[in-house]
N, C-alpha and C positions, 0 to 999 in steps of 0.2 A: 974025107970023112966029115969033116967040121960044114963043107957046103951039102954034104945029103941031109944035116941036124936042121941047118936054117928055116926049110920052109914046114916044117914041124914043127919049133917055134913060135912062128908064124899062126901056125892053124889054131895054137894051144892059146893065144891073146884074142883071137879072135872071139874063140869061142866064153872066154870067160868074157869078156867085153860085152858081147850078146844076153850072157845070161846076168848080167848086171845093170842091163839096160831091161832086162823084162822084170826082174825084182822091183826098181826103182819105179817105175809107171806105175803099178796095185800101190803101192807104200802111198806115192803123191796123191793119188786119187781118195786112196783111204784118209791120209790126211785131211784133204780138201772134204771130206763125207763131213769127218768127225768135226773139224772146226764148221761145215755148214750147219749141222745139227745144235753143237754147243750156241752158235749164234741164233738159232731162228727158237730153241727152247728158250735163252737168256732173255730175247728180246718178244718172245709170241704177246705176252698180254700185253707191253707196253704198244706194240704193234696195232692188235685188239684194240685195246681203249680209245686210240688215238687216228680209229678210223672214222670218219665225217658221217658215215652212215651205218648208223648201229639199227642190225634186222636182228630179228626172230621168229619163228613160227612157234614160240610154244606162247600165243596168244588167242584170245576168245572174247565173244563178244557178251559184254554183261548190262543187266538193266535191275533195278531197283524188285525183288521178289519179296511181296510180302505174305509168310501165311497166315489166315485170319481163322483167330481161335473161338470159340467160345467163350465166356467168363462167367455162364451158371448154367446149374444144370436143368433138362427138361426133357420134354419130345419135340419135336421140327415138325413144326406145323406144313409150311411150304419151302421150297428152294424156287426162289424168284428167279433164276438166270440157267442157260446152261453151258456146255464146257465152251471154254475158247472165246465167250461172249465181250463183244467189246463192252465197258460200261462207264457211267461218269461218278465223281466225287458225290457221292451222299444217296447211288442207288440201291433200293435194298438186294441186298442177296438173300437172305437166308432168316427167316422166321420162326421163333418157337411158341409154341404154345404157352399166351402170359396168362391164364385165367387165374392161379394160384399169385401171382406175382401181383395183380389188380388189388387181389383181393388184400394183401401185405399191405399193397397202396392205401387202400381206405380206414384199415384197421389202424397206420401211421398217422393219415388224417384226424383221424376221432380222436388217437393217443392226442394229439396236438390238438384240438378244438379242446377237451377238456381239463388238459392240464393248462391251456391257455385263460378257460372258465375259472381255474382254482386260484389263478394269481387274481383274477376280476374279483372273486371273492375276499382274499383276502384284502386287498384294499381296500375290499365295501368293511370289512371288519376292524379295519384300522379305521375306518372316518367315521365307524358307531363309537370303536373304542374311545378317541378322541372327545366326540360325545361327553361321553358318560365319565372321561377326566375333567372336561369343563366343567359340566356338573358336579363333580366331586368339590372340585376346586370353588363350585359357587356356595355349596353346601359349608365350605370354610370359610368361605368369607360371610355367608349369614349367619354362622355359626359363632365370629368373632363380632358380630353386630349385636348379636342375643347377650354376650358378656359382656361388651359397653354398657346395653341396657337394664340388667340387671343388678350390674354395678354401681349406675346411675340411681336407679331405682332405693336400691338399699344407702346410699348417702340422703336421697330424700327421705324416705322413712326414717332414718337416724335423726335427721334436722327436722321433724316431725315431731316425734319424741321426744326432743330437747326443747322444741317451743311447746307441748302440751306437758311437760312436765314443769316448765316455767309456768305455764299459767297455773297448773293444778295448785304449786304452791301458791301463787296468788290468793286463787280461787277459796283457798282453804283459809285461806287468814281471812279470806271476806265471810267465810260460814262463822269460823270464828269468835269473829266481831260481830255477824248479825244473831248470833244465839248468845251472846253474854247484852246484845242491846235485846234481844225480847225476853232474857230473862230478867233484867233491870224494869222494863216497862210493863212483866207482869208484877214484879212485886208495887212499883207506883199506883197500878190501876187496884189491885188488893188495897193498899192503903188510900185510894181515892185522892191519890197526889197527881194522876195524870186520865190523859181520855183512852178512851177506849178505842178509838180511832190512831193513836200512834202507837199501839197495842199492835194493831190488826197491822199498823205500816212495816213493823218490826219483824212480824211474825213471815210477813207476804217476801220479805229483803231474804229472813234466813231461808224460807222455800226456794227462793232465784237462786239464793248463790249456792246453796245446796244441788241445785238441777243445775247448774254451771259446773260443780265440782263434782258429778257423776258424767255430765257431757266431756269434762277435759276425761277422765279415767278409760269412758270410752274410746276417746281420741288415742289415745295410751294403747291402747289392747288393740286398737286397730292398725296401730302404725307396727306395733308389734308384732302383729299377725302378718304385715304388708311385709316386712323387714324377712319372715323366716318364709313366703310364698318366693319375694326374690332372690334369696340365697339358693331355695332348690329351681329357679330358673337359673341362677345362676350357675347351679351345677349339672344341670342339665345340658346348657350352652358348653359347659368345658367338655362333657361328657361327647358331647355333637360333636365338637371341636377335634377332638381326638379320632373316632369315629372317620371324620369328611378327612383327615389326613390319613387314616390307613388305608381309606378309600381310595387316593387319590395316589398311593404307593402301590397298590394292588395292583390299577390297572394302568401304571404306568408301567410294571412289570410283565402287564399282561401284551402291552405296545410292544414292547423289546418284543415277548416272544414272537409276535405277529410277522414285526421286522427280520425274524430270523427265517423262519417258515417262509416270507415270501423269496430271501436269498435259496432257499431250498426250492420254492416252489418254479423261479423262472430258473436256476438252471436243472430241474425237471424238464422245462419247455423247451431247450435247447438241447438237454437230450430225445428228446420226442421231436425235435425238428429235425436233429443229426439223422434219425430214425427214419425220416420221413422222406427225406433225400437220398438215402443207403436204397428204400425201397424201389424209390423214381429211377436212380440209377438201377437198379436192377431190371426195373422193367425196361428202361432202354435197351439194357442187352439180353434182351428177349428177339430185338432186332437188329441183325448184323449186314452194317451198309457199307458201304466200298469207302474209303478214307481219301482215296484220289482216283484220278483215271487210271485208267488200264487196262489189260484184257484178261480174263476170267482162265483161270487152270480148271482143269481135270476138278470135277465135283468128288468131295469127300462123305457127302451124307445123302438122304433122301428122306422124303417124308416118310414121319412115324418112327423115327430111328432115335433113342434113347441117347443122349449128350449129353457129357459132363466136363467142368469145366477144365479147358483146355483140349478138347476135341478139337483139331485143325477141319474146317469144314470146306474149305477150299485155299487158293492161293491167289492173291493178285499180281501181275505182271505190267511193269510201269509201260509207256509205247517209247521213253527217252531209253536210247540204248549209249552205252560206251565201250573202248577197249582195253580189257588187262593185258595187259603184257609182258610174259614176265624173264625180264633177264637176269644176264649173267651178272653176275657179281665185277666182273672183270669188263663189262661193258658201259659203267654208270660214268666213269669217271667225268665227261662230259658234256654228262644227260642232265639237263635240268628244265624247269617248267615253263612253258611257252616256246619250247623248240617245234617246229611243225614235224608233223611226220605224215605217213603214206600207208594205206592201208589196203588189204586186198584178202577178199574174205574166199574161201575155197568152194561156198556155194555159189559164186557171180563169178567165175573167171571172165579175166579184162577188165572189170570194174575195182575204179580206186576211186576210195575213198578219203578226202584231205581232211587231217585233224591237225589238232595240235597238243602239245602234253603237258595234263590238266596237274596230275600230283607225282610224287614217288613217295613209296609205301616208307614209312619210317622204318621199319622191319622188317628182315628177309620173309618169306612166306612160311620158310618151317616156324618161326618164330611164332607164328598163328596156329600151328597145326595142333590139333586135341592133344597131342603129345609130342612136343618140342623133343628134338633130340637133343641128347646128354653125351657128351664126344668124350666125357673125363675117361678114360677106359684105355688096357694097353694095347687095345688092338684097334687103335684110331685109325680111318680110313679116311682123307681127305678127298671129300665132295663138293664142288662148285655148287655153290649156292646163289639162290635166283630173287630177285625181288620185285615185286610189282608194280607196272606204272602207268596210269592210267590217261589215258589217248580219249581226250574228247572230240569229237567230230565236226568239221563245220558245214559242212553241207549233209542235210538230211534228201539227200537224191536215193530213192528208193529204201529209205530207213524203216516202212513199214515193213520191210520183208525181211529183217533181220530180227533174228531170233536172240538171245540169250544163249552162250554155247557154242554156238558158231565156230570154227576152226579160222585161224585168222593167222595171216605173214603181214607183222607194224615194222615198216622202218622207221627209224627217228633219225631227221639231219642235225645233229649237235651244231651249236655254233661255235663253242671251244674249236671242235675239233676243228670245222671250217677255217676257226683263224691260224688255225696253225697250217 
């Protein structure tokens, strides 16, 4: 009994041994999944970053565009170029009708020739006024020459007066003495006690000093009349005097105002010069010329087409081209400037292009976009974010046939990574 159980036993270890060896194998392998995924998640960007050759293809090839506007309005005379035209720094493109614009010009001019005439004027008005203050000023000083003189005058007349009133008394004692000696020498010649000749001597002494004593009285009344002719010179002269100094306050107020009017008047002239330059500049951009080389976009206008300022009338496109390139966030770690890189545009298959990397954008690219995104929010979605870095080229082999836009695969050889 016990040896029919045995190889039953037997069959029952086997088979569990069997299927513990099929459980065990999925289990390992499953293990070995889950730890190979936890490792290549744990470590994928340090992996990434730390490769020598960081590509991408979401690169393109870019060049300096500029659009060129208008800055007054008009009609467009001619369009000097057409689409695609290559052209140089300073050719014209695109003409508007200046006749209106000319004409602003010359009316600025005139403004400025005549207010420039008004400051001429008044300066000629300040060196009349001037003038006519010296004179004033001479007008006082003749004026205190006139009161010296009359001054002068009236001391003479005084001392005039005082010697003809000295003599009149004299004179008077001599009439006097000669009318009590011819009345003496009439009574002798009546009593025939003397001659008739010292008679006639007596009589002829008191006639002289009688016409002595009406010449001083005259003297008298004429010095006295001299005395009151120079007191009204004299007061004439104060009168002048007074006069030449209001004169002389008048138009020295009349100076100031000059002096004010001409601060008025030149900056007039500098607004009418501002004017005049506003208008030059304007008629410049009446003609719109290429700022550098390049080659000519798609025309925006045609002649006789109505423009106002800020109408884009065409675009310039530089012939320097370069590469953006814009990676991973997770790819910069050591990207920096002067690394060389390799480039390969999708219109030249086989052709590479050797550059090297000129900048790296301070700022992810959304960071630029018209509307940055706002991640504050509870339903955040984390996005790998890319930033731009620009591949300047060192050989320009076949550079004219690259466009702006271009689809382009940049590797960069880091040298971090290299040393590692």
């Amino acid at each position: 009994m016990a040896e029919s159980q045995t190889p039953s036993g037997n069959a029952n270890a086997q088979s569990w041994s069997k299927r513990l060896k099929s459980l065990v194998v999925p289990v390992v392998i499953m293990a070995m999944a889950v730890g190979l995924i936890f490792l290549i998640s744990g470590n994928w960007k340090t992996w990434a970053s730390e490769r020598v050759n960081q590509s991408t293809d979401d690169a393109y090839v870019r060049a300096d565009l500029t659009p060129l506007s208008t800055k007054v309005s008009g009609l467009v005379a001619s369009v000097e170029v057409a689409d695609y035209q290559t052209v140089k720094a300073g050719d014209l493109l695109v003409r508007l009708r200046d006749e209106d614009f000319r004409a602003q010009v010359q009316q600025a001019e005139a403004a400025v020739t005549a207010s420039e005439s008004a400051v001429v004027n008044n300066l000629r008005q300040k060196e009349l006024q001037d003038a006519r203050i010296l004179q004033a000023q001479t007008g006082i000083t003749a004026a205190e020459a006139e009161i010296v003189a009359a001054e002068a005058g009236i001391e003479a007349a005084n001392a005039s007066i005082a010697n003809a009133r000295g003599g009149l008394a004299a004179t008077q004692a001599e009439v006097q003495r000669a009318s009590l000696e011819r009345k003496r020498q009439e009574a002798l010649v009546a009593s025939e006690a003397a001659t008739r000749q010292k008679l006639e001597q007596a009589v002829a002494d008191e006639e002289r000093y009688r016409g002595q004593l009406a010449s001083r009285e005259a003297d008298i009344s004429s010095a006295a009349a001299q005395i009151a002719s120079r007191k009204a010179d004299l007061n004439r002269a104060k009168a002048k005097l007074e006069s030449s100094r209001t004169e002389v306050e008048a138009q020295k107020r009349q100076r100031s105002v000059l002096d004010s009017q001409e601060q008025l008047l030149r900056a007039d002239v500098n607004v009418k010069r501002a004017a005049l330059v506003l208008s030059r500049t304007n008629l410049d951009y009446t003609r719109i010329v290429a700022p550098e080389n390049g080659i000519v976009g798609e025309r925006k206008v045609r002649a006789g087409q109505l423009v106002s300022p800020g109408t884009q009338v065409l675009s310039l496109v530089q012939r320097s081209v370069w590469v953006q390139a814009n990676y991973k966030e997770d790819q910069l770690r050591y990207i920096s400037a002067g690394d060389p890189a390799e480039v390969r545009v999708d219109a030249f298959p086989g052709v590479v292009w050797s550059g090297k990397v000129a900048q790296i954008s301070p700022a992810s690219g959304s960071q630029f976009a018209l509307l940055p995104p706002d991640n504050a929010t509870g339903n955040y979605t984390k996005v790998t974010q890319r930033v731009p870095v620009k591949i300047i080229l060192d050989d320009s082999k076949n550079e004219d046939h690259l466009r702006p836009g271009l689809s382009v695969v940049a590797t960069i050889r880091t040298r971090e990574g290299a040393a590692r």
